[in-house]
Structure formats: C-alpha cells, structure tokens
The first five atom37 places (N, CA, C, CB, O) and aatype in JSON, in Angstrom:
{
  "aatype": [20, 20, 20, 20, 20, 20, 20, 20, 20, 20, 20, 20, 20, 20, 20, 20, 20, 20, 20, 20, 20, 20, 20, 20, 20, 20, 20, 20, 20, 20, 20, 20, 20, 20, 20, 20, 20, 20, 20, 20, 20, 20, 20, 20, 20, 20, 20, 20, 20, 20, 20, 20, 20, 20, 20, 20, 20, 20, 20, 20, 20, 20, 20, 20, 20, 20, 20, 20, 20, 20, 20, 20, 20, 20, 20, 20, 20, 20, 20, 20, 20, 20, 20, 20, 20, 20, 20, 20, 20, 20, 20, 20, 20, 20, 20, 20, 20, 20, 20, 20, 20, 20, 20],
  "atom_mask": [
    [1, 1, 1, 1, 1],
    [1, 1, 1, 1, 1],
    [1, 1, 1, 1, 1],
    [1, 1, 1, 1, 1],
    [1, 1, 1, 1, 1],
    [1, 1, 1, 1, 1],
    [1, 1, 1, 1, 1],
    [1, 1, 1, 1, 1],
    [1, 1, 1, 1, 1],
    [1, 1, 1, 1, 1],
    [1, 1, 1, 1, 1],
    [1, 1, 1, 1, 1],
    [1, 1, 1, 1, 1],
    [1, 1, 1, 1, 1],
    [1, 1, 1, 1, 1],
    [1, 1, 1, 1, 1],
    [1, 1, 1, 1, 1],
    [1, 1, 1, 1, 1],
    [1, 1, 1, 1, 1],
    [1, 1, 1, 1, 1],
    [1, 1, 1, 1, 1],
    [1, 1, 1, 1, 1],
    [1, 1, 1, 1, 1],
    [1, 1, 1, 1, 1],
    [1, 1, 1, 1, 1],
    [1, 1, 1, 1, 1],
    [1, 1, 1, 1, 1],
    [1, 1, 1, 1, 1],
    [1, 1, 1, 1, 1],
    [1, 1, 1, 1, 1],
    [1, 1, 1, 1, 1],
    [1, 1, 1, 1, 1],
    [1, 1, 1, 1, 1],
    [1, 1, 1, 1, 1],
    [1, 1, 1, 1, 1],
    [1, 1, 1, 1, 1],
    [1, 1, 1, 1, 1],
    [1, 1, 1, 1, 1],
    [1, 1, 1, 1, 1],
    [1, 1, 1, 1, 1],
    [1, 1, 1, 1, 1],
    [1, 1, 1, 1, 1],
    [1, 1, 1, 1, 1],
    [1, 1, 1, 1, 1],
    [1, 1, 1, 1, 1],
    [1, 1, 1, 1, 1],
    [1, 1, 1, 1, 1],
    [1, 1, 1, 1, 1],
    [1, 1, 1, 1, 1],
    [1, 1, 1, 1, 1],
    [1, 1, 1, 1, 1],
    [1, 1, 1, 1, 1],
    [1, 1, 1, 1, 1],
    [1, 1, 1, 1, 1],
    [1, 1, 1, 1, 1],
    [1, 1, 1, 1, 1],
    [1, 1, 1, 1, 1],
    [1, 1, 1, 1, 1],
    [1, 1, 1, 1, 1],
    [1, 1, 1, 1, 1],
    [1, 1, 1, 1, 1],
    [1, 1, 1, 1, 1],
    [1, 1, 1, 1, 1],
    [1, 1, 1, 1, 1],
    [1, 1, 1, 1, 1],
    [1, 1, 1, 1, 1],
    [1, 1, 1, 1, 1],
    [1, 1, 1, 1, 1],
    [1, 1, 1, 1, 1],
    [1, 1, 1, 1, 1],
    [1, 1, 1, 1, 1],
    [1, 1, 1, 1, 1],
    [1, 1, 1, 1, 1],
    [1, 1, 1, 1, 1],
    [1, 1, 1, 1, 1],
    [1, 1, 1, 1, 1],
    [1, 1, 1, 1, 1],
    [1, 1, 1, 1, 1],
    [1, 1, 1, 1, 1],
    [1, 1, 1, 1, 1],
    [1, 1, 1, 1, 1],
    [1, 1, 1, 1, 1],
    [1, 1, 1, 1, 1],
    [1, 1, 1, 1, 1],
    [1, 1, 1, 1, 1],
    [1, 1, 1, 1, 1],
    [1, 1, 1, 1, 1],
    [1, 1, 1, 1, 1],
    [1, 1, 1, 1, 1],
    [1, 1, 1, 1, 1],
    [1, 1, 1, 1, 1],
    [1, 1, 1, 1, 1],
    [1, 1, 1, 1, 1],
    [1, 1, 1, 1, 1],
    [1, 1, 1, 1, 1],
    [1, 1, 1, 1, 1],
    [1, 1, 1, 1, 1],
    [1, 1, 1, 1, 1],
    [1, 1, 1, 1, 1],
    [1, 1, 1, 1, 1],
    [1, 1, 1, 1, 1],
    [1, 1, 1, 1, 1],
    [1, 1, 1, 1, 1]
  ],
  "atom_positions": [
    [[66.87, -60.74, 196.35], [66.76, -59.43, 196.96], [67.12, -59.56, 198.44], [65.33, -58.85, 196.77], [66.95, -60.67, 198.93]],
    [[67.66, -58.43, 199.34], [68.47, -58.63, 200.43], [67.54, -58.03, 201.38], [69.92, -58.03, 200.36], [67.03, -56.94, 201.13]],
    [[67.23, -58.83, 202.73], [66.42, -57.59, 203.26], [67.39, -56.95, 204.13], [65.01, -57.94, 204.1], [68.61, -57.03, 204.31]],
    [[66.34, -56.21, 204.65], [66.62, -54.99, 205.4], [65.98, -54.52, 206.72], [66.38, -54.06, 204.59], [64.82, -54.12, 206.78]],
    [[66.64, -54.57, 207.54], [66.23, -54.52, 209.11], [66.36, -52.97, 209.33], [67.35, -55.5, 210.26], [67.11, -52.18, 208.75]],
    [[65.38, -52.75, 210.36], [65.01, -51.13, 211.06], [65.23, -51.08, 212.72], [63.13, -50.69, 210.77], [64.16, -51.17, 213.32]],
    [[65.87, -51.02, 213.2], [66.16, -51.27, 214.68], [65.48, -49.68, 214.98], [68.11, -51.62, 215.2], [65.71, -48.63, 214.4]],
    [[64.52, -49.98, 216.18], [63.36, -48.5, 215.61], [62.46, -48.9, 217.29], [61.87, -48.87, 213.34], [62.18, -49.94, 217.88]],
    [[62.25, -47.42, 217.54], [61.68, -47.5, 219.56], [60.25, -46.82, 218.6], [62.88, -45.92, 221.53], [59.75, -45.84, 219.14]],
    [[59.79, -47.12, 217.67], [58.28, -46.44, 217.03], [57.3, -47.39, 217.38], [58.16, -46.21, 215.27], [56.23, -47.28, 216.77]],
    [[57.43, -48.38, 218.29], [55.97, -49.9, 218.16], [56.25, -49.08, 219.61], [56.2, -52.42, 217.77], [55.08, -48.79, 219.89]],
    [[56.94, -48.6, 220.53], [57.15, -48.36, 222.37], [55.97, -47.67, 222.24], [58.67, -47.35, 223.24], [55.79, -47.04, 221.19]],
    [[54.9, -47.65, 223.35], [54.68, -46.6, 224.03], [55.4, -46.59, 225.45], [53.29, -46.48, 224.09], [55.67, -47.58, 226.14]],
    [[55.62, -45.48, 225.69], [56.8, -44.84, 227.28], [55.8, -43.48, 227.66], [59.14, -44.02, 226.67], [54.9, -42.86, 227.1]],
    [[56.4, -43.44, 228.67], [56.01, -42.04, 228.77], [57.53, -41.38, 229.05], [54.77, -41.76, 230.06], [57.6, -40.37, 229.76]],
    [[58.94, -42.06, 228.37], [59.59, -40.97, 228.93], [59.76, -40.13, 228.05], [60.7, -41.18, 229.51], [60.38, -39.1, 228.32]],
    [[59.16, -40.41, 226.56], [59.37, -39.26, 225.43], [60.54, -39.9, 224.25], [60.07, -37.65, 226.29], [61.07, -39.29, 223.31]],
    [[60.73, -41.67, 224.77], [61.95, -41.67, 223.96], [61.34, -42.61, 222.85], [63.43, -42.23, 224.77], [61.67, -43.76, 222.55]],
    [[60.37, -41.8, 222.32], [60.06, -43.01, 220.52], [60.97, -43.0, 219.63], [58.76, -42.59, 219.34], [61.02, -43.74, 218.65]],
    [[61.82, -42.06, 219.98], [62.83, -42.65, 218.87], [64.93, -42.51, 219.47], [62.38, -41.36, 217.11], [65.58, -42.04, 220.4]],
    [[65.17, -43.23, 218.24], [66.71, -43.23, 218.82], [67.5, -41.78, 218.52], [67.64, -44.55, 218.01], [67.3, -41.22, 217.45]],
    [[68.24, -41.29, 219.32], [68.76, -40.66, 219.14], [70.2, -40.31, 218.56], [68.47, -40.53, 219.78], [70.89, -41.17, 219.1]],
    [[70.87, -39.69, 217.93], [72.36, -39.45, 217.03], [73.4, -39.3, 218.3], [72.38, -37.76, 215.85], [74.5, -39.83, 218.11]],
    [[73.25, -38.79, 219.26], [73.81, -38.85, 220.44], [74.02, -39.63, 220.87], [73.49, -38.47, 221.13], [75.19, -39.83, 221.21]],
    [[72.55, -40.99, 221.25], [72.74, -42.09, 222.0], [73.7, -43.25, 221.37], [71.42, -42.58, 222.29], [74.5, -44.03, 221.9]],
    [[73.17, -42.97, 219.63], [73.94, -44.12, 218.81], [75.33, -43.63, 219.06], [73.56, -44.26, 217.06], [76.1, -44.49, 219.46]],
    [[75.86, -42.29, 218.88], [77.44, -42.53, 218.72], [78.27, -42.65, 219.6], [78.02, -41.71, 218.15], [79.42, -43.05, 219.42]],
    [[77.7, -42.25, 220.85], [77.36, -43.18, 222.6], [77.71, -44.61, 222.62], [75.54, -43.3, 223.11], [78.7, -45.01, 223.24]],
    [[77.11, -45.22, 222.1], [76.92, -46.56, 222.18], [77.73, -47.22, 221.32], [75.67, -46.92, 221.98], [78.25, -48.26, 221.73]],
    [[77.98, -46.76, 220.01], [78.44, -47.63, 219.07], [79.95, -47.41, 219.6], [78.03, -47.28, 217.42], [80.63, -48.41, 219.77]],
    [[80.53, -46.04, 219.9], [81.77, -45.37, 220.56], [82.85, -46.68, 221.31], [81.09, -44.15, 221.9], [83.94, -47.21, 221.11]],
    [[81.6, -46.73, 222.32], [81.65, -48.18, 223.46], [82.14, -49.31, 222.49], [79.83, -48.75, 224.24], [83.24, -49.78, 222.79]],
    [[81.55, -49.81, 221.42], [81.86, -51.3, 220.54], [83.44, -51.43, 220.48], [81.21, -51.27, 218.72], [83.8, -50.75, 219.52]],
    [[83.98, -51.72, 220.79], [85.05, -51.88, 219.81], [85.07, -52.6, 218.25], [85.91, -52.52, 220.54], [86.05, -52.41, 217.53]],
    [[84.15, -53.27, 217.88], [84.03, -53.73, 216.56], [82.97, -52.63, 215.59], [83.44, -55.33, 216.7], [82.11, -53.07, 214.81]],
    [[83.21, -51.27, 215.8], [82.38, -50.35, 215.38], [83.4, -49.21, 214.86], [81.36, -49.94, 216.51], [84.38, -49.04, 215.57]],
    [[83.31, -48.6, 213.98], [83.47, -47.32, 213.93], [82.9, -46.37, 213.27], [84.32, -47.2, 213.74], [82.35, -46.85, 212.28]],
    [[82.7, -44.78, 213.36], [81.65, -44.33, 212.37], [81.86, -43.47, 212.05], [80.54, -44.22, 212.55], [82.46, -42.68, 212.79]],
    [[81.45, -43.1, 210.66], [81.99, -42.62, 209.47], [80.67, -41.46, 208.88], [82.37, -44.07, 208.38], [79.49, -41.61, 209.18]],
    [[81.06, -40.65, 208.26], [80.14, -40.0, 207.92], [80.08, -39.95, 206.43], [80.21, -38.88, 208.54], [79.6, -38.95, 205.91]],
    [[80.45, -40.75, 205.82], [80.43, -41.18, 204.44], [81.18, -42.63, 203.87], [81.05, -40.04, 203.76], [82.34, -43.03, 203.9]],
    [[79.63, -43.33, 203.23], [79.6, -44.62, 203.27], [80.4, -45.0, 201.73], [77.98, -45.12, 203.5], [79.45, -45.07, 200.96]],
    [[81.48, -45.23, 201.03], [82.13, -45.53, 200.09], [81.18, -47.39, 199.56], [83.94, -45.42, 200.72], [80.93, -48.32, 200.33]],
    [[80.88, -47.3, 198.02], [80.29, -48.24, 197.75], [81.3, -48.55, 196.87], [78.99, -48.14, 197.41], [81.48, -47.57, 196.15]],
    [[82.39, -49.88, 196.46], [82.77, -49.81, 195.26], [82.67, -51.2, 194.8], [84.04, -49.19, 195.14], [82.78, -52.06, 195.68]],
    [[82.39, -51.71, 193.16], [81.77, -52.8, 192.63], [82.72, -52.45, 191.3], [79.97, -52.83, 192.57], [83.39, -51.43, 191.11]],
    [[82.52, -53.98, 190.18], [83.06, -53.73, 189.39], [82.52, -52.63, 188.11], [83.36, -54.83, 189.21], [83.16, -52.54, 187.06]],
    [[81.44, -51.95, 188.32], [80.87, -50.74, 187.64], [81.66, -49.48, 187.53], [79.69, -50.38, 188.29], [81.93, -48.69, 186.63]],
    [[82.0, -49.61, 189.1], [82.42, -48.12, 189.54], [82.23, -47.39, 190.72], [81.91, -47.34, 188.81], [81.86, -48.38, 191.36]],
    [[82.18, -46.57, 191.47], [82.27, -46.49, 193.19], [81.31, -45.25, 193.09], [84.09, -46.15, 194.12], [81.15, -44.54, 192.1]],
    [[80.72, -45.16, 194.27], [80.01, -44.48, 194.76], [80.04, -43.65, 196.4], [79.17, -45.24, 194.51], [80.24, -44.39, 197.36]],
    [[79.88, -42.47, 196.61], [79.6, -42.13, 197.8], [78.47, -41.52, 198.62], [80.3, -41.62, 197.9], [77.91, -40.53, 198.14]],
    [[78.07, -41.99, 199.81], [76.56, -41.66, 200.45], [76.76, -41.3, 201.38], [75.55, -42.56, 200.68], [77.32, -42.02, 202.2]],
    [[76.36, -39.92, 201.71], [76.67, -39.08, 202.92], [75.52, -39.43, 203.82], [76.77, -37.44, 202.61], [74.4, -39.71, 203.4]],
    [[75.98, -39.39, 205.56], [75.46, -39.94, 206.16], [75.96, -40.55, 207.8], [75.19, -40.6, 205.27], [77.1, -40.3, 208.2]],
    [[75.35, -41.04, 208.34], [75.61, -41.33, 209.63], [75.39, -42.68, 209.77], [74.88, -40.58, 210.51], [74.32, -43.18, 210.11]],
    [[77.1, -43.65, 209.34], [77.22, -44.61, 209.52], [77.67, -44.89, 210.38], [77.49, -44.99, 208.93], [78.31, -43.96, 210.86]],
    [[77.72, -46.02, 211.08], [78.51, -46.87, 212.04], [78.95, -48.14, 211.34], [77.65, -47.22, 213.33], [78.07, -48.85, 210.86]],
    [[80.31, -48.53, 211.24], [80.32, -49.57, 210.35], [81.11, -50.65, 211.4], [81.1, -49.17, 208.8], [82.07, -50.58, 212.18]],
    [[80.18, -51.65, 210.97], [80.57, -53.22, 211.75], [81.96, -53.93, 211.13], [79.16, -54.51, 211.41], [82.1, -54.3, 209.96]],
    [[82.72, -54.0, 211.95], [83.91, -55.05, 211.56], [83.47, -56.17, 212.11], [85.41, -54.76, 212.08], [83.23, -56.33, 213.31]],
    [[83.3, -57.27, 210.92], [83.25, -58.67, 210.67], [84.02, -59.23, 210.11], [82.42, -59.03, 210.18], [84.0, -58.89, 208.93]],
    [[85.17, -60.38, 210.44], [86.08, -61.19, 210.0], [86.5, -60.06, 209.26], [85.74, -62.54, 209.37], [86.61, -58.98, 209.83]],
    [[86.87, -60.24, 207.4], [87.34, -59.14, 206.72], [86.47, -57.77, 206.17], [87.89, -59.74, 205.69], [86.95, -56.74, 205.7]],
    [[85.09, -58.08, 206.38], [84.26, -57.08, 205.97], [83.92, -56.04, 206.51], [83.4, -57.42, 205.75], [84.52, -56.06, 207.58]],
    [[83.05, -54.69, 206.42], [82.56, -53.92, 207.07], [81.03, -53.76, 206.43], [83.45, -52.8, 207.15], [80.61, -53.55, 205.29]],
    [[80.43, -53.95, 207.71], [78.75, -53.56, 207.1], [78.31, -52.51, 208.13], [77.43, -55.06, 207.14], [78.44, -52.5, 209.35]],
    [[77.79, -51.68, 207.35], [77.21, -50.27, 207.6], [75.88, -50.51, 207.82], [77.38, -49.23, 206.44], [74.99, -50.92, 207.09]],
    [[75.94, -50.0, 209.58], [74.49, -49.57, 210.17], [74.12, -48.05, 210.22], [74.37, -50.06, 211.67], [74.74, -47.19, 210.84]],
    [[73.16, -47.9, 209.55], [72.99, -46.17, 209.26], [71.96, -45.65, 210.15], [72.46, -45.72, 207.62], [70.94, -46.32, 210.3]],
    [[72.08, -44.55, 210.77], [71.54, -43.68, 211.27], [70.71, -43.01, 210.49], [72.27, -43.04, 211.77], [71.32, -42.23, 209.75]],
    [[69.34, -43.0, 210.33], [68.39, -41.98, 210.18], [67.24, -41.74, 210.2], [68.44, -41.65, 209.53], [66.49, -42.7, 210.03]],
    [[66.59, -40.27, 210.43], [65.87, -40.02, 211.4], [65.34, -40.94, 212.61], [65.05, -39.58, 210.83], [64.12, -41.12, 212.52]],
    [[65.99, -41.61, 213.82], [65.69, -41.65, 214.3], [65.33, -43.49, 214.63], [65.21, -40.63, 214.08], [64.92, -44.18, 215.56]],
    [[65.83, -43.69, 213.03], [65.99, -45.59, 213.31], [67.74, -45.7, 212.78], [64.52, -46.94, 211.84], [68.53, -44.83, 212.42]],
    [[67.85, -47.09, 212.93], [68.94, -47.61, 212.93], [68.53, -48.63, 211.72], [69.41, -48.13, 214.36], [67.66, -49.5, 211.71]],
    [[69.43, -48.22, 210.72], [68.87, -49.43, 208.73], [70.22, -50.49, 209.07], [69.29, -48.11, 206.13], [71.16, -50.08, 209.75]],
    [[70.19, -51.72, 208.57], [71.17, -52.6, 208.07], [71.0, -53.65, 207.13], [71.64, -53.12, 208.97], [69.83, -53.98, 206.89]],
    [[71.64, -54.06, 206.71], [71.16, -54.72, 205.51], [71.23, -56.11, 206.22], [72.1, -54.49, 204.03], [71.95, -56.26, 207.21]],
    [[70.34, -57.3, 205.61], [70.5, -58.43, 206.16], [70.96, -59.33, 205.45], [69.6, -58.79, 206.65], [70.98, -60.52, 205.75]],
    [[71.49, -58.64, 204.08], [72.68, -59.47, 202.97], [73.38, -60.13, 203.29], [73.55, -58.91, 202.3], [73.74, -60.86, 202.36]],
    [[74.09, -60.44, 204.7], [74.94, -61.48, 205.7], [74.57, -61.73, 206.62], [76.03, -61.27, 206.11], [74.66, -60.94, 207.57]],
    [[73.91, -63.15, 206.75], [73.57, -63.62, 207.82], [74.0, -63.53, 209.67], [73.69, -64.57, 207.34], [73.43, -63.54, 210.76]],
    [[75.23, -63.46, 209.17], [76.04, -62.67, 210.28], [76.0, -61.71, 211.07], [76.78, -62.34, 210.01], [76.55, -61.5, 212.15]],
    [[75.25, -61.1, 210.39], [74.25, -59.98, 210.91], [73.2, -59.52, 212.26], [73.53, -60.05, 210.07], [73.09, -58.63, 213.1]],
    [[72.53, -60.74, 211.82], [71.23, -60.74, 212.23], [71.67, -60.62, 213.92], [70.28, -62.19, 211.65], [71.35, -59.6, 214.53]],
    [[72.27, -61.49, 214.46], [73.21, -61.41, 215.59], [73.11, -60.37, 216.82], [74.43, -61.2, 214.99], [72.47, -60.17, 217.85]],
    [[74.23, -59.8, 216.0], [74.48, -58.66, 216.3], [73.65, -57.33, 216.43], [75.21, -58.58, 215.65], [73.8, -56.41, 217.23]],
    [[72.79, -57.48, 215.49], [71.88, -56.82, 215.11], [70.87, -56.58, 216.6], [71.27, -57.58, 213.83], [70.47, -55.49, 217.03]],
    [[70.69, -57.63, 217.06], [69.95, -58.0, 218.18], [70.63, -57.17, 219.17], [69.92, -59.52, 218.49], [70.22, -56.1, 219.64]],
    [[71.88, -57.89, 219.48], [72.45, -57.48, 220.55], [72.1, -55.78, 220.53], [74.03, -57.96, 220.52], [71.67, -55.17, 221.51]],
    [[72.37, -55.21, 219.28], [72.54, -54.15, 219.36], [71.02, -52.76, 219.7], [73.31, -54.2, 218.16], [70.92, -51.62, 220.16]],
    [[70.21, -53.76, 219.15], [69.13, -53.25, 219.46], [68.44, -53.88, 221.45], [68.17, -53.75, 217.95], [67.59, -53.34, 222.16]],
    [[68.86, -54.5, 221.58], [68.55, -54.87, 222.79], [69.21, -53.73, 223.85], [69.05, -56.36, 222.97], [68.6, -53.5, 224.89]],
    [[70.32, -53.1, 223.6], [70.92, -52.55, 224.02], [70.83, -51.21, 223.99], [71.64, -52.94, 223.77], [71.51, -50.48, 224.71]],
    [[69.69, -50.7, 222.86], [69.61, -49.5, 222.62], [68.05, -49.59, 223.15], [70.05, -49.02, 221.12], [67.47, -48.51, 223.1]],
    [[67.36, -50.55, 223.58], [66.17, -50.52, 224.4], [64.79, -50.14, 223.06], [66.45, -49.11, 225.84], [63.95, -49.26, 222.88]],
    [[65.21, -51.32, 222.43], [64.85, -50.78, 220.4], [64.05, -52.19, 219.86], [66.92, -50.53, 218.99], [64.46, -53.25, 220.34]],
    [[63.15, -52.24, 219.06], [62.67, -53.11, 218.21], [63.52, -53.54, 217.11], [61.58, -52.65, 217.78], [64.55, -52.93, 216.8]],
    [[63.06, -54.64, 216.48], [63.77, -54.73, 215.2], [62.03, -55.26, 214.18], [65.45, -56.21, 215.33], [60.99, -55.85, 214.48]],
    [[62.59, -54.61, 212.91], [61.7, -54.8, 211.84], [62.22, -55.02, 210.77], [60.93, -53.91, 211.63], [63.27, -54.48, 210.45]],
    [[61.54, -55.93, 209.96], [61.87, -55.32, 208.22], [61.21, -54.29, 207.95], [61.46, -56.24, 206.95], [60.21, -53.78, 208.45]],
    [[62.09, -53.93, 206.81], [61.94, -52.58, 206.14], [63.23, -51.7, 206.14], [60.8, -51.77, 206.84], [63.22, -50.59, 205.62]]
  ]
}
C-alpha cells in the first residue's frame, strides 16, 4: 500500500488567519516551478482501462513521469508511491510555509 502525504498549515497557530493553503497561493507558486504544470483533470490509465478525476492538479515532471499534487480544500495530497518524491515534497511545502503529514 502507497502512502500518502498532506502538505497542510492545520498543526500552525498564526494570528495572520492563514490555517490553510490557498488555490491562489498554490497556482502562484507552482506557476513559478518550472518542473510543474497544472491541470484541471487528472487522466489515470492502466491495463484495465482509463479513468478521469476532476480537480486541481499540479503535476510534477520527474525524469519520464508525472506525479500529481492535488489541491483540496485547503491541503496539498501526493502520493508517496516514488520515493522521489518525498524531496520535493519538502521543498515544496517549506516554501508554502506548510507542514507535511501522512494521510
């Protein structure tokens, strides 16, 4: 089973009001990446058959892959199915002034 990271300002107390991330700030920020781009529908395809999940992705270019960091309400989901990940993951939450969790 693969986990799953929550890049999430919900453990902060602030007083500037910012417990959580915002859809603005992420497409702000991710905009800036150049190894980012984002999509508003996440295409799944396997040898079953393909799928689509509407939504507020940002998807990571890695070597040949793309892994999708999703926007919603207010956290940032990624899967930690590639170690490769984890990384970045950091950077990215460090940068958004953000925790990281499972879940």
């Amino acid at each position: 089973m693969s986990q799953r990271y929550r890049i999430t300002r919900a453990f902060q107390e602030n007083d500037h009001g910012e417990s959580t991330i915002s859809l603005e700030e992420c497409q702000a920020y991710f905009a800036s990446q150049p190894d980012f781009m984002y999509t508003s529908v996440y295409k799944v395809t396997n040898e079953t058959g393909s799928m689509s999940i509407e939504g507020d992705f940002f998807m990571w270019s890695y070597q040949d892959i793309q892994i999708p960091f999703r926007y919603y309400q207010g956290d940032i989901y990624v899967s930690g199915m590639n170690q490769a990940v984890v990384p970045r993951m950091l950077e990215v939450a460090g940068e958004l002034r953000a925790d990281v969790a499972e879940g």
